[in-house]
C-alpha positions as CSV (number, residue, x, y, z in Angstrom):
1,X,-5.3,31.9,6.4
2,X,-5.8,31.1,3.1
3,X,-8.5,32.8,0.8
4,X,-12.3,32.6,0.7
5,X,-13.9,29.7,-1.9
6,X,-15.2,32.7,-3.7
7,X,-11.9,33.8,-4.4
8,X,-10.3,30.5,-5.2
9,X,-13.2,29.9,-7.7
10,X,-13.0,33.1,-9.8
11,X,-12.3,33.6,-13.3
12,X,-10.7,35.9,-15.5
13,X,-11.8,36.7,-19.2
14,X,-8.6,36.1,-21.4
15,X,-10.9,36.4,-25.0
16,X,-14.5,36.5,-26.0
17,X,-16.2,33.4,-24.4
18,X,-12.7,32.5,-23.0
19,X,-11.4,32.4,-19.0
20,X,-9.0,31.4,-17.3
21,X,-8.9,30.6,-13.5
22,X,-6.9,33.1,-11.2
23,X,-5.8,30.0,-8.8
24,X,-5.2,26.2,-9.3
25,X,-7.5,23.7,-8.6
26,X,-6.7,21.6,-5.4
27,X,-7.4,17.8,-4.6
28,X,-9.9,16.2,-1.9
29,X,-9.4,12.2,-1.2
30,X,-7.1,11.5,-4.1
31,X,-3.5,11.2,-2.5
32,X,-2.0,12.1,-6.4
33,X,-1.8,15.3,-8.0
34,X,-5.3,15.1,-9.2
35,X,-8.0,17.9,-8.3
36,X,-11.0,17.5,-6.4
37,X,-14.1,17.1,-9.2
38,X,-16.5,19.5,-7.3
39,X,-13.7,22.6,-8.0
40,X,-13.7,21.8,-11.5
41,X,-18.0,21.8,-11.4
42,X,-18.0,25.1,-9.5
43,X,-15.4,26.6,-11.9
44,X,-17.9,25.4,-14.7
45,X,-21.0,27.1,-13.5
46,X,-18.8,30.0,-12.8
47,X,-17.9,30.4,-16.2
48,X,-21.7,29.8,-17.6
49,X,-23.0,32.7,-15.1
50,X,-20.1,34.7,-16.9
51,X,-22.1,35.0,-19.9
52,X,-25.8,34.6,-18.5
53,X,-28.5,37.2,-18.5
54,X,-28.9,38.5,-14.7
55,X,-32.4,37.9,-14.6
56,X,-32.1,34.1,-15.6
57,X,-31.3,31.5,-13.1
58,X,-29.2,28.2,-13.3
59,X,-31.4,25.0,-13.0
60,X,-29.7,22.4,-14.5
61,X,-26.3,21.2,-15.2
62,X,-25.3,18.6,-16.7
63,X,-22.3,16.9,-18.2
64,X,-19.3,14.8,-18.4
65,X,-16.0,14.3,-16.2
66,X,-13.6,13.4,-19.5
67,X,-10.2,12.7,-17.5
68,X,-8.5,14.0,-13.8
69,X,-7.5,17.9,-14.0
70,X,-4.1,18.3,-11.7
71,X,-3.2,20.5,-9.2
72,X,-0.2,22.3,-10.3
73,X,-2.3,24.4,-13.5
74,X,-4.8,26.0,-14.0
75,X,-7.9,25.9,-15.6
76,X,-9.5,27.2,-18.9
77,X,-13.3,27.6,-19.7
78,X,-14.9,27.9,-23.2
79,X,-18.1,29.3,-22.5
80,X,-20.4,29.0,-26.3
81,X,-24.1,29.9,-26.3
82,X,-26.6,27.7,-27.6
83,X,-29.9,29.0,-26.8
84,X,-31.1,32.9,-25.7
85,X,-34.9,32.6,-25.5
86,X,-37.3,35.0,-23.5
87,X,-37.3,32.3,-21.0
88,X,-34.0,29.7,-21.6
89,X,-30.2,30.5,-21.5
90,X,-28.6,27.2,-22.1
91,X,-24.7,27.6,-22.5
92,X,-21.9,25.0,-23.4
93,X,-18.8,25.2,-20.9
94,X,-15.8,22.9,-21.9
95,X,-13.1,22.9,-19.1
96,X,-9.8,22.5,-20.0
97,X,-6.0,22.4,-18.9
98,X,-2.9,23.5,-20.6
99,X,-0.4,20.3,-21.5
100,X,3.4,20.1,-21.3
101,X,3.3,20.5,-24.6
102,X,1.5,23.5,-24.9
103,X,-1.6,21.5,-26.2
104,X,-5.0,21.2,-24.1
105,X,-6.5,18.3,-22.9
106,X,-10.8,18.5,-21.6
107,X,-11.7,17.4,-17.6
108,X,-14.8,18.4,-17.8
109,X,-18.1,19.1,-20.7
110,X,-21.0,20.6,-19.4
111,X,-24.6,22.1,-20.5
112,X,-26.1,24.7,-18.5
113,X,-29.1,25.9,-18.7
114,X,-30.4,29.1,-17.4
115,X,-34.8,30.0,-17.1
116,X,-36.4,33.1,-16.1
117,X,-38.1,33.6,-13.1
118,X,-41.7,32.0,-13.4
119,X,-44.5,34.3,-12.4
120,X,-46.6,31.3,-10.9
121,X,-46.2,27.4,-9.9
122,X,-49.1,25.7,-10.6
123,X,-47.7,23.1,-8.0
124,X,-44.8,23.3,-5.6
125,X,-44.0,19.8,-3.2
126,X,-41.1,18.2,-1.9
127,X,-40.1,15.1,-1.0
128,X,-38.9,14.9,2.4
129,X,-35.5,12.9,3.6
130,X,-36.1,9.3,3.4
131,X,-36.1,9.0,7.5
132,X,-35.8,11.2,10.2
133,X,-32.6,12.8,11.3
134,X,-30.9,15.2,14.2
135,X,-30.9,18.5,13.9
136,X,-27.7,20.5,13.4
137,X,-28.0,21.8,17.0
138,X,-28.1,18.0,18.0
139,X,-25.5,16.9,15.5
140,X,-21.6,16.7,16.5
141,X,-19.4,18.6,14.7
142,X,-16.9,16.6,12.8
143,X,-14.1,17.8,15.3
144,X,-15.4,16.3,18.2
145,X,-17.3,13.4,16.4
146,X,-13.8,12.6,15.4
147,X,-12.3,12.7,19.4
148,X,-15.3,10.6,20.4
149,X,-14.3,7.6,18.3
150,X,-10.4,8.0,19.6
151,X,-11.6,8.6,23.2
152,X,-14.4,5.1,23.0
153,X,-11.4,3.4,20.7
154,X,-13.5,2.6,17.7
155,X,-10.4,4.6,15.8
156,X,-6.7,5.0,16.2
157,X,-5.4,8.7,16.6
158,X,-3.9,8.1,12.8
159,X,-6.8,6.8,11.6
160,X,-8.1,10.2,12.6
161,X,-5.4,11.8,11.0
162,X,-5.7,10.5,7.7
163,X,-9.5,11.5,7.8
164,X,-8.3,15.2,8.3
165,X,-5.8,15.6,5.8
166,X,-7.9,13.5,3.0
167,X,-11.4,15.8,3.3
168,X,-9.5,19.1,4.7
169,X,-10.5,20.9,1.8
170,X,-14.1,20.6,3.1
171,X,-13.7,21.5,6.6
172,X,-11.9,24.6,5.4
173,X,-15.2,26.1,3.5
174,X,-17.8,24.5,5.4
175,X,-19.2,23.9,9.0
176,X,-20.1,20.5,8.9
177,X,-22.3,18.5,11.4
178,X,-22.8,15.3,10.4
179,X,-26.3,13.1,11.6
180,X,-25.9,11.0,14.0
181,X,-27.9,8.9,12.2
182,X,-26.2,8.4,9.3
183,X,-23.7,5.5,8.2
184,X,-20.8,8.0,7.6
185,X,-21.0,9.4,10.8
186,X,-21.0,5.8,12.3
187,X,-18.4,4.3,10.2
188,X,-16.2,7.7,8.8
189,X,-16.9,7.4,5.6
190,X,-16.3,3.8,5.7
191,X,-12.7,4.2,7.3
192,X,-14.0,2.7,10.5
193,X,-14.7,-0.7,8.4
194,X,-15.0,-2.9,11.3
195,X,-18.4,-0.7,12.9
196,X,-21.6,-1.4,13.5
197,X,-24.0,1.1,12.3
198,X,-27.6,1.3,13.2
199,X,-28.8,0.2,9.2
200,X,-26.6,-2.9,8.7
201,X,-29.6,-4.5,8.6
202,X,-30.9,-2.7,5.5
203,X,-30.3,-3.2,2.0
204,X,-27.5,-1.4,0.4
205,X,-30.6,0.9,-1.9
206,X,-32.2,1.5,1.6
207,X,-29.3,2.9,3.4
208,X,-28.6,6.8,3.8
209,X,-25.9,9.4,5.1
210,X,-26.9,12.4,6.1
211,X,-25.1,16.4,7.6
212,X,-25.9,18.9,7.5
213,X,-23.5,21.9,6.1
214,X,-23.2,26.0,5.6
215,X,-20.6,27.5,4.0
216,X,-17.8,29.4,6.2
217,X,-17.9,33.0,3.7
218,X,-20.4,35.3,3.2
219,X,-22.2,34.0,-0.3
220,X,-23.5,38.0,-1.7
221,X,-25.2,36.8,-5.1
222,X,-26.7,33.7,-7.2
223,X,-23.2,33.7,-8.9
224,X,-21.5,32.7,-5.9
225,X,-23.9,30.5,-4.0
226,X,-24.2,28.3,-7.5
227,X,-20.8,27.6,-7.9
228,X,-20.5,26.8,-4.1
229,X,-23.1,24.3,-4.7
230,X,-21.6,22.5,-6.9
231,X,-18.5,22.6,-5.2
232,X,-20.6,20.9,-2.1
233,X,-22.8,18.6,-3.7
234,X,-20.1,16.9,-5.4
235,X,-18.5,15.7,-2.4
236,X,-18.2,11.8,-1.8
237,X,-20.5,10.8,-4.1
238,X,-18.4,8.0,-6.0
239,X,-17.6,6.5,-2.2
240,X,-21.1,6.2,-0.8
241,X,-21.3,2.8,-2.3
242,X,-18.2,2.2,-0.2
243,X,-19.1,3.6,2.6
244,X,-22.2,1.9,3.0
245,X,-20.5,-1.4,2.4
246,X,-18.1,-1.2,4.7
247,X,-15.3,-0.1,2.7
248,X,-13.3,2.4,1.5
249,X,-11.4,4.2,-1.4
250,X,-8.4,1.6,-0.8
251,X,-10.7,-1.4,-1.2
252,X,-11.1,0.0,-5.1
253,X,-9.0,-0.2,-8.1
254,X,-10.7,2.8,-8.8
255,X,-13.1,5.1,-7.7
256,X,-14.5,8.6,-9.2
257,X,-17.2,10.3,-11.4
258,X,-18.3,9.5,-14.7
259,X,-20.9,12.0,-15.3
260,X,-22.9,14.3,-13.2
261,X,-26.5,16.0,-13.3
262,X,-27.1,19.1,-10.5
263,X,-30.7,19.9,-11.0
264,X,-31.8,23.2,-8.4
265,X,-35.2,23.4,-7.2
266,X,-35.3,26.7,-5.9
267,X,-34.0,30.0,-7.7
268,X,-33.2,31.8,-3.6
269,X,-30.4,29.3,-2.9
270,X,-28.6,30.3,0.3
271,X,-26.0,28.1,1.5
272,X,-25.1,31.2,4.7
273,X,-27.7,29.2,6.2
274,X,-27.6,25.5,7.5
275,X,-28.7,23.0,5.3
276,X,-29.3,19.1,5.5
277,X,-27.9,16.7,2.6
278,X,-29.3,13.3,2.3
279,X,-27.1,10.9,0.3
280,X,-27.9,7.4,-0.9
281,X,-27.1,4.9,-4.0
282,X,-29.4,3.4,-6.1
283,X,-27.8,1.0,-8.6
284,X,-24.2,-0.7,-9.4
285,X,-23.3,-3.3,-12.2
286,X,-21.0,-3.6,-15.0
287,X,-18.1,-1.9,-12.9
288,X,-20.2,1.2,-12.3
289,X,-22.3,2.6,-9.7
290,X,-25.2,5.5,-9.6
291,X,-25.6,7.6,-6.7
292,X,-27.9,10.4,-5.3
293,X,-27.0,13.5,-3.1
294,X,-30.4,15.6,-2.0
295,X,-30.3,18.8,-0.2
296,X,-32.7,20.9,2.0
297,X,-33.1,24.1,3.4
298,X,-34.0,24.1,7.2
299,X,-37.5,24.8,6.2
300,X,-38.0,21.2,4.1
301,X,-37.9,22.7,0.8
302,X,-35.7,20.1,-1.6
303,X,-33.0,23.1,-2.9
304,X,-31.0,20.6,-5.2
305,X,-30.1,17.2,-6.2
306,X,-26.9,16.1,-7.7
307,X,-26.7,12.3,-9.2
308,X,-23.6,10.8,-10.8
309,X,-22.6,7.3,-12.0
310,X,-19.0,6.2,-11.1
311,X,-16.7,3.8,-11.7
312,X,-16.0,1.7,-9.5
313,X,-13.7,-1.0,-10.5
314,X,-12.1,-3.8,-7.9
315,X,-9.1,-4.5,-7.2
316,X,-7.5,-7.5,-9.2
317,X,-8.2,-10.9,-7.8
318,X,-11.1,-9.6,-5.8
319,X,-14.5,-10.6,-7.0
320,X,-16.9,-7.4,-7.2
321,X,-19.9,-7.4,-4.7
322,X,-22.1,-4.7,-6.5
């Protein structure tokens, strides 16, 4: 049994503003050895919490994915502070992993920033999800989603296979039930090309996927449930665009994040409890796309949303459709 996220995600300090992670990152849909982009975020707002006052609270992070970190080292943070106000923490977090030559080489710039907690809102809304969708007590779990598509032959047993071994690293961390509503749950993430799903008829901008998630390990503190939603929120976002055309990772040249912005709503994030995440894209041209991920609590608060663009490049010969 291998060790809680928490665990996997902490630091150590090696120097003043300087840490080091205690375990490698690991991968998630990439078959190479190339880490999943959501550890490196969590393992970013990690090390920002490292150096934030306890009383301030992380509402925005935003940055830049500057090349793949691998699996087989581990990874550095330089944590610098640029603003300690009454009210604002913002902190710099570079990300980094030693070379074979000893030299380092950046996956990952990021800007943190940190805000007290306000005495008042003058006004508090949210947008609700853009249609309705099961509740997790309705929803399958991915398990036996997963045996209902080999048992009604919309998917081969290996088909099924491949699924579990590329998003394992999800299903280890997190009970997932995905909406039966929702195009990933209809088409697995767009492995199941050849289905039907219930908003073919919509544009590509109009269609969603929807599950809902909580996380497997007891979350005690703001500095574990951020990182965690990081870790979560960063999940399939570059393959959306696929997924809801029908497609998948291996109809791409290539296929990952550009840059990211995780903007949190609510200081009292609790990911023990179930949640529902609403994804969607928005806009693709010019060999890039832009993508939206929303979460809620179970009450309809909006807790966070995490947008990205991606590349998304076809393959030679192929003529792009975005």
């Amino acid at each position: 049994m291998s060790a809680p996220l928490t665990d996997q995600l902490s630091l150590r300090e090696i120097s003043p503003g300087e840490f080091e992670s205690n375990c490698n990152p690991r991968r998630m849909g990439n078959t190479a050895n190339i880490a999943y982009g959501g550890w490196t975020l969590a393992i970013a707002a990690n090390a920002a919490y490292q150096s934030a006052p306890p009383s301030y609270h992380l509402y925005s992070m935003l940055g830049h994915f500057l090349g793949p970190a691998l699996t087989d080292r581990k990874l550095f943070c330089t944590v610098r502070k640029i603003r300690d106000t009454r009210t604002f923490a913002t902190r710099q977090v570079e990300v980094s992993q030693a070379q074979d030559d000893g030299s380092r080489r950046l996956a990952l710039f990021v800007v943190a920033d940190f805000q007290v907690r306000e005495k008042a809102s003058l006004l508090t809304y949210s947008a609700p999800p853009s249609k309705p969708y099961s509740n997790f007590e309705n929803s399958p779990t991915m398990e036996s989603r997963l045996q209902s598509m080999i048992q009604a032959k919309i998917i081969p047993q290996k088909v099924a296979d491949v699924h579990n071994v590329v998003f394992s690293l999800l299903a280890q961390f997190f009970d997932q039930r995905p909406c039966p509503e929702s195009i990933s749950t209809q088409n697995l993430k767009g492995m199941a090309k050849h289905v039907k799903t219930a908003q073919d008829h919509l544009p590509l901008t109009s269609k969603t996927s929807a599950d809902w998630f909580r996380v497997k390990d007891t979350l005690e503190t703001e500095a574990q449930q951020i990182p965690t939603l990081a870790f979560a929120m960063d999940a399939a976002i570059p393959l959306v665009p696929l997924t809801h055309s029908h497609k998948f990772l291996d109809d791409a040249a290539a296929c990952s994040s550009l840059d990211f912005a995780l903007r949190i709503f609510r200081n009292d994030v609790n990911l023990n409890g179930w949640h529902l995440r609403e994804q969607a894209t928005v806009t693709g041209a010019e060999g890039r796309t832009y993508t939206e991920a929303r979460l809620w609590d179970r009450d309809g608060n909006m807790v966070a949303s995490m947008t990205q663009q991606c590349i998304m490049r076809p393959k030679p010969g192929v003529k792009s459709s975005l």
